[in-house]
mmCIF file of the C-alpha atoms, coordinates in Angstrom:
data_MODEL
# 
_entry.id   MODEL 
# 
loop_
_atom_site.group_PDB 
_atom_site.id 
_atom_site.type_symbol 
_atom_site.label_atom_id 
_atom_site.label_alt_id 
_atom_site.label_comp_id 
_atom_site.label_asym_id 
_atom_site.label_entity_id 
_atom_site.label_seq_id 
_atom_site.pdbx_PDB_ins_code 
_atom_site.Cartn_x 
_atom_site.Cartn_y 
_atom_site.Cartn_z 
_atom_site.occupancy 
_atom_site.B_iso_or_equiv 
_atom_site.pdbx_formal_charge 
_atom_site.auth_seq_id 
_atom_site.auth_comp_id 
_atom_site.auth_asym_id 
_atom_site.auth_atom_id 
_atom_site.pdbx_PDB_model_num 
ATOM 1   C CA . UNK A 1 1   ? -62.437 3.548  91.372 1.00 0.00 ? 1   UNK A CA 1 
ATOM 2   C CA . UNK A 1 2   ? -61.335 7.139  92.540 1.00 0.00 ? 2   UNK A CA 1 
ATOM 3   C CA . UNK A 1 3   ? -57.512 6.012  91.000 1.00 0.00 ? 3   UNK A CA 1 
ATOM 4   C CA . UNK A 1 4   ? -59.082 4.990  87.573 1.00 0.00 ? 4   UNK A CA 1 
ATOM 5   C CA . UNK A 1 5   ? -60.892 8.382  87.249 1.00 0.00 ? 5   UNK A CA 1 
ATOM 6   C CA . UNK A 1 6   ? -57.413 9.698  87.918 1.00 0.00 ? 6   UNK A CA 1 
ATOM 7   C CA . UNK A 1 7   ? -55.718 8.238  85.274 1.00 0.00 ? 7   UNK A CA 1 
ATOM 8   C CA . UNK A 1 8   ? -58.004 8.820  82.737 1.00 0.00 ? 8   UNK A CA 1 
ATOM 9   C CA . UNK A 1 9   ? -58.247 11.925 83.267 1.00 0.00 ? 9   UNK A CA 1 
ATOM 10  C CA . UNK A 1 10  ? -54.777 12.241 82.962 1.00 0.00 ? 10  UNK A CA 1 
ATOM 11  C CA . UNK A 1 11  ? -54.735 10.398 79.692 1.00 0.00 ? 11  UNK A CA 1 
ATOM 12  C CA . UNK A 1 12  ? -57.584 12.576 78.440 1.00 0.00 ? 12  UNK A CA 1 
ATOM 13  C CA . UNK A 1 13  ? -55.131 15.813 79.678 1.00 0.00 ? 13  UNK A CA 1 
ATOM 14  C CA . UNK A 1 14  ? -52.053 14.095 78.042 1.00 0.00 ? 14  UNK A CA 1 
ATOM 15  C CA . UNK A 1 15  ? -54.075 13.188 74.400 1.00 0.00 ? 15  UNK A CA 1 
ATOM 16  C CA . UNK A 1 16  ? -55.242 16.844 74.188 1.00 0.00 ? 16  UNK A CA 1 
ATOM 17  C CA . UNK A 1 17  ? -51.816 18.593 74.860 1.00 0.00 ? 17  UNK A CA 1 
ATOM 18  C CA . UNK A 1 18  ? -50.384 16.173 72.190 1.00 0.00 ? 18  UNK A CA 1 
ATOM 19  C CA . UNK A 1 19  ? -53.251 17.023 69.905 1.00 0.00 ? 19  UNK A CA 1 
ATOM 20  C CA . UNK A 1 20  ? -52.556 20.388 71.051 1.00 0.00 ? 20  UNK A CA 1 
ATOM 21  C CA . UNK A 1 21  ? -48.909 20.400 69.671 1.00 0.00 ? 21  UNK A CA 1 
ATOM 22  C CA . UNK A 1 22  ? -49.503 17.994 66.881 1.00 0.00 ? 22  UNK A CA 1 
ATOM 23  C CA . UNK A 1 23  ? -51.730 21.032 65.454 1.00 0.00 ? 23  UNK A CA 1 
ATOM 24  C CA . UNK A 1 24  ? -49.644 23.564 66.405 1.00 0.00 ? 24  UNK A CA 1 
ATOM 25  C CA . UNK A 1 25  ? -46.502 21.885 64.807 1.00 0.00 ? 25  UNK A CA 1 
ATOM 26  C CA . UNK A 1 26  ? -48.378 20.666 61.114 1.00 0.00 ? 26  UNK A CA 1 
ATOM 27  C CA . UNK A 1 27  ? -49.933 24.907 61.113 1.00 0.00 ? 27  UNK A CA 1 
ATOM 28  C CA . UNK A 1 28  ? -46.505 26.096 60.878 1.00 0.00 ? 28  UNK A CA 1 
ATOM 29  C CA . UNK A 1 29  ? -44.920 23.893 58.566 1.00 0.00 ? 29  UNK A CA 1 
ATOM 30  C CA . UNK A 1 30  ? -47.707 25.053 56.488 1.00 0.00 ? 30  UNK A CA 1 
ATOM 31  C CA . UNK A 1 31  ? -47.243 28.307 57.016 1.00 0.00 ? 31  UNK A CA 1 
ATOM 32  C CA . UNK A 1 32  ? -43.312 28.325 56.178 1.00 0.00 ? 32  UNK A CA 1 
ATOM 33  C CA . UNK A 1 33  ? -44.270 26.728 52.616 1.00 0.00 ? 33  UNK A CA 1 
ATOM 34  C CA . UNK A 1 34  ? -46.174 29.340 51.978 1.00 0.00 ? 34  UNK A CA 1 
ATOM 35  C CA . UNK A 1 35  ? -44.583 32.409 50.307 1.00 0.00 ? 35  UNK A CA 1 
ATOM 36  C CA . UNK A 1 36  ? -46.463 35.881 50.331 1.00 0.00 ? 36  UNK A CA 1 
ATOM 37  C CA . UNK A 1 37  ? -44.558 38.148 48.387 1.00 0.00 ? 37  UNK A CA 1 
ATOM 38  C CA . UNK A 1 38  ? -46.654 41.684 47.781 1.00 0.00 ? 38  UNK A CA 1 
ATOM 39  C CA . UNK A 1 39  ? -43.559 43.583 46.779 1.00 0.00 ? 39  UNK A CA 1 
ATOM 40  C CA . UNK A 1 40  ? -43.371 44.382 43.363 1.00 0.00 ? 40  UNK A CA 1 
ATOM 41  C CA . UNK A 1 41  ? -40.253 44.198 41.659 1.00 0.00 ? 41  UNK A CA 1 
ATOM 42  C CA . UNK A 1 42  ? -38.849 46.232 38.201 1.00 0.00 ? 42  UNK A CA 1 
ATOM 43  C CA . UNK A 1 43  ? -39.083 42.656 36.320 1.00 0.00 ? 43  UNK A CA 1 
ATOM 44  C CA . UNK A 1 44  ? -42.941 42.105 37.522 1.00 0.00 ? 44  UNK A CA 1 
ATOM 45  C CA . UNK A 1 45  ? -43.478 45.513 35.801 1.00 0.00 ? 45  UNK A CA 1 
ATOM 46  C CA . UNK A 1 46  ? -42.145 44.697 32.446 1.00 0.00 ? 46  UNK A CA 1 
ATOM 47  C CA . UNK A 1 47  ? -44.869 43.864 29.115 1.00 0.00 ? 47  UNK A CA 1 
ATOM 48  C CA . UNK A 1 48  ? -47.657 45.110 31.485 1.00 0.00 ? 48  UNK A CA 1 
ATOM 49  C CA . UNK A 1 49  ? -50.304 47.170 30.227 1.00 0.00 ? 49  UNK A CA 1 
ATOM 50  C CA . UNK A 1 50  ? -51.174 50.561 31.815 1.00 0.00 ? 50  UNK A CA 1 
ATOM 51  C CA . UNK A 1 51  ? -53.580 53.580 31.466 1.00 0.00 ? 51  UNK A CA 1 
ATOM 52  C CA . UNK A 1 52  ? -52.323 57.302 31.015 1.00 0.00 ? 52  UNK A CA 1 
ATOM 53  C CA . UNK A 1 53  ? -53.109 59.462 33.384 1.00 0.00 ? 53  UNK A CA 1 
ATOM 54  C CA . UNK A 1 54  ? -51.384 62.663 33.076 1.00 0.00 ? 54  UNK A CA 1 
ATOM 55  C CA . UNK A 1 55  ? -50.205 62.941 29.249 1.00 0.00 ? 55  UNK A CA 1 
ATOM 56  C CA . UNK A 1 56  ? -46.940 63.251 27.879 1.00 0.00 ? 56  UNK A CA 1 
ATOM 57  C CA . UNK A 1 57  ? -44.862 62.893 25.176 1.00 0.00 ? 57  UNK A CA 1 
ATOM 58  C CA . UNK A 1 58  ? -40.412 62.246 24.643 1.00 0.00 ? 58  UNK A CA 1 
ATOM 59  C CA . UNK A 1 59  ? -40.007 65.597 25.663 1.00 0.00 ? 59  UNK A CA 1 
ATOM 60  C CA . UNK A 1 60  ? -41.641 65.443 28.946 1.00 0.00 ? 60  UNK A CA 1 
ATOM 61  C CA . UNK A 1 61  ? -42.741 63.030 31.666 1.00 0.00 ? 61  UNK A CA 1 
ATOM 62  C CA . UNK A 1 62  ? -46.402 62.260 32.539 1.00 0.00 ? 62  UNK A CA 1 
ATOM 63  C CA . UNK A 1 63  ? -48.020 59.550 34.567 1.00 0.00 ? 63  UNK A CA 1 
ATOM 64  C CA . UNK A 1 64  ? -49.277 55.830 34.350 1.00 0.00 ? 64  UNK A CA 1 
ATOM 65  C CA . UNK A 1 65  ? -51.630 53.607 36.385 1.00 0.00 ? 65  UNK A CA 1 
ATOM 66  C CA . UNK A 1 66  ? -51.646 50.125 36.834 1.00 0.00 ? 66  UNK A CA 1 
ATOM 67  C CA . UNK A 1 67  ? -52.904 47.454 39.244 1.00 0.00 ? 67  UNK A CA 1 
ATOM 68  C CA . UNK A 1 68  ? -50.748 44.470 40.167 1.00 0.00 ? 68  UNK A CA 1 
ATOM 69  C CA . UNK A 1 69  ? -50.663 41.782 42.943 1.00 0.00 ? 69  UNK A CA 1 
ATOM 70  C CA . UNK A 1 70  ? -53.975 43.405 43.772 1.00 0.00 ? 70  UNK A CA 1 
ATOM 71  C CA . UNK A 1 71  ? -52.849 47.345 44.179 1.00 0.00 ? 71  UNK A CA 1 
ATOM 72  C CA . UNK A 1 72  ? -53.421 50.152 41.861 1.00 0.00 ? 72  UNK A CA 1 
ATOM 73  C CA . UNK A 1 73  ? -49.882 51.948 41.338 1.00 0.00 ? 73  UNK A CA 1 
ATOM 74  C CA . UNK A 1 74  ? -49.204 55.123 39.418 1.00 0.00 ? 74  UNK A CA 1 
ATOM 75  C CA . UNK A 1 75  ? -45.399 55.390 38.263 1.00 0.00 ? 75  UNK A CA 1 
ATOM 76  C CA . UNK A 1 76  ? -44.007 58.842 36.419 1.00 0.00 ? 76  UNK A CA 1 
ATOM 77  C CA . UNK A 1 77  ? -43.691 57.672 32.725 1.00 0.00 ? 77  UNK A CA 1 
ATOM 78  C CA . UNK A 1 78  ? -41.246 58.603 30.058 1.00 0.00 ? 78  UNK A CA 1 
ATOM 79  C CA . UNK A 1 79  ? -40.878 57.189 26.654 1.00 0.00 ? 79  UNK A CA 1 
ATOM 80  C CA . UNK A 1 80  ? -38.674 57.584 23.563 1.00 0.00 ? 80  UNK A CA 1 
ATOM 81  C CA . UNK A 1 81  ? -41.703 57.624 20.786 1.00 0.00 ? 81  UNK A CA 1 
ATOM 82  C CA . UNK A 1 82  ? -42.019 60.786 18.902 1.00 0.00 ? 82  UNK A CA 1 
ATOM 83  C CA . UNK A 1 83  ? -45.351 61.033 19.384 1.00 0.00 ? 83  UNK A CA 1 
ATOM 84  C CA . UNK A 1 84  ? -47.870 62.401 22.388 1.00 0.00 ? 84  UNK A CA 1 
ATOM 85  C CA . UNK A 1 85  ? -49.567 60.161 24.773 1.00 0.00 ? 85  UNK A CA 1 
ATOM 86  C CA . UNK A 1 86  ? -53.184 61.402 26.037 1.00 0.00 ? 86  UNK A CA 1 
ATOM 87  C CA . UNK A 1 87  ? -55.126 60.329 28.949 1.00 0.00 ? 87  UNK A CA 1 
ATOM 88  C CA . UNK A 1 88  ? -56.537 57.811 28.817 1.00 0.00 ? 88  UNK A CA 1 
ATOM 89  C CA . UNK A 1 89  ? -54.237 55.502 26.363 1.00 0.00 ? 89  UNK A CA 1 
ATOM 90  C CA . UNK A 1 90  ? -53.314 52.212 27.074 1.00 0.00 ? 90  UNK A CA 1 
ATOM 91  C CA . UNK A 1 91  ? -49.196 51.923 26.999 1.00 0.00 ? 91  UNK A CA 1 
ATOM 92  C CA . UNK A 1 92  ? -46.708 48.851 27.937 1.00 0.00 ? 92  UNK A CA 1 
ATOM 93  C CA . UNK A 1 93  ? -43.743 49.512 30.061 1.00 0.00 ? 93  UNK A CA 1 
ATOM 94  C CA . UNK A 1 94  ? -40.802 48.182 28.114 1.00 0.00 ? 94  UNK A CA 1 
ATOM 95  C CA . UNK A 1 95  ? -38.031 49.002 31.314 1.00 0.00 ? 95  UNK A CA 1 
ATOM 96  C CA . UNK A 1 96  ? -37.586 50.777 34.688 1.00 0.00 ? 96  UNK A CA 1 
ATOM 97  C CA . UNK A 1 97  ? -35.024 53.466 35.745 1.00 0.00 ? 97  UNK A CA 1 
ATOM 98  C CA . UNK A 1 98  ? -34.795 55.844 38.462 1.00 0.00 ? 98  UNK A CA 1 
ATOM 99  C CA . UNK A 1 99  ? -38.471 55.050 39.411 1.00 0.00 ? 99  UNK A CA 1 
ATOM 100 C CA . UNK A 1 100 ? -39.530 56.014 36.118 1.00 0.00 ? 100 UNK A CA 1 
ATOM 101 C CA . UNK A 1 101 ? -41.181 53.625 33.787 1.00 0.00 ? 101 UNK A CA 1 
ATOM 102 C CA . UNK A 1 102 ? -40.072 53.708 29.877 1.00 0.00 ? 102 UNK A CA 1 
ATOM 103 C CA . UNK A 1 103 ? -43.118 52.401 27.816 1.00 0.00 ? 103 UNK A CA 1 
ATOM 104 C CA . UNK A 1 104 ? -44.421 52.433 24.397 1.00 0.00 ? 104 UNK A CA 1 
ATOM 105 C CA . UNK A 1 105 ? -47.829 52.470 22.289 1.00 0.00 ? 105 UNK A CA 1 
ATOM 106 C CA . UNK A 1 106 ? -49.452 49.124 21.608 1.00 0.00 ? 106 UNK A CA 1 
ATOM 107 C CA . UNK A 1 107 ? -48.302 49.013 18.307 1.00 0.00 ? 107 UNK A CA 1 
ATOM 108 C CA . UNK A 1 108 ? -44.740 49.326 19.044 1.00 0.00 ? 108 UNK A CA 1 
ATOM 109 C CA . UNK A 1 109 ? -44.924 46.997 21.930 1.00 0.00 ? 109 UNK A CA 1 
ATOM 110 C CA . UNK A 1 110 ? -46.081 44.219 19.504 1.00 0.00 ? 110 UNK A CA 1 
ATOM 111 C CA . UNK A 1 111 ? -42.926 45.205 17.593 1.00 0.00 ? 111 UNK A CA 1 
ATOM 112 C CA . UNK A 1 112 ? -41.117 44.899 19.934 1.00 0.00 ? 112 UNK A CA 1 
ATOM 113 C CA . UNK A 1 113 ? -41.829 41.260 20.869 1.00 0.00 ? 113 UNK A CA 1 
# 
């Protein structure tokens, strides 16, 4: 009697460290499939709309604010429109450079597509 206690309770300890693993194993397999990626790239910017913040116009630079992959950025803007940009107006960046975004008014942005 006391040796079949014994071994089942070594079979119970032996099924719960292989359950144990078994988990442990199929979490990170999961886990590696999974890419999380928060860093935002020039190419992720590019056709997105964004609000003026600080105006501007070709002559000078102002600023922009948009939210992507969940955070609210604000980028110095420049553009090449002859024409003044006031808080407040929607834009689209058209390119990146120097960790300025180029962008243009709505209208030109359907143009340009």
């Amino acid at each position: 009697m006391k040796n079949q206690i014994l071994m089942l309770a070594l079979i119970s300890v032996a099924v719960g460290i292989f359950g144990g693993m078994l988990i442990v194993l199929l979490v990170s397999i999961f886990r590696k499939r999974q890419v999380i990626n928060s860093l935002v790239s020039p190419q992720d910017l590019l056709g997105l709309p964004c609000t003026v913040e600080i105006p501007f116009d070709a002559n000078s630079r102002g600023k922009v604010r948009l939210n992507i992959k969940g955070s609210n950025l604000e980028l110095v803007a420049r553009t090449e429109e002859s024409r003044e940009f006031t808080k407040g107006e929607k834009v689209f960046i058209i390119g990146m450079e120097n960790n300025q975004v180029w962008v243009v008014s709505k209208s030109s942005f359907h143009y340009h597509k």
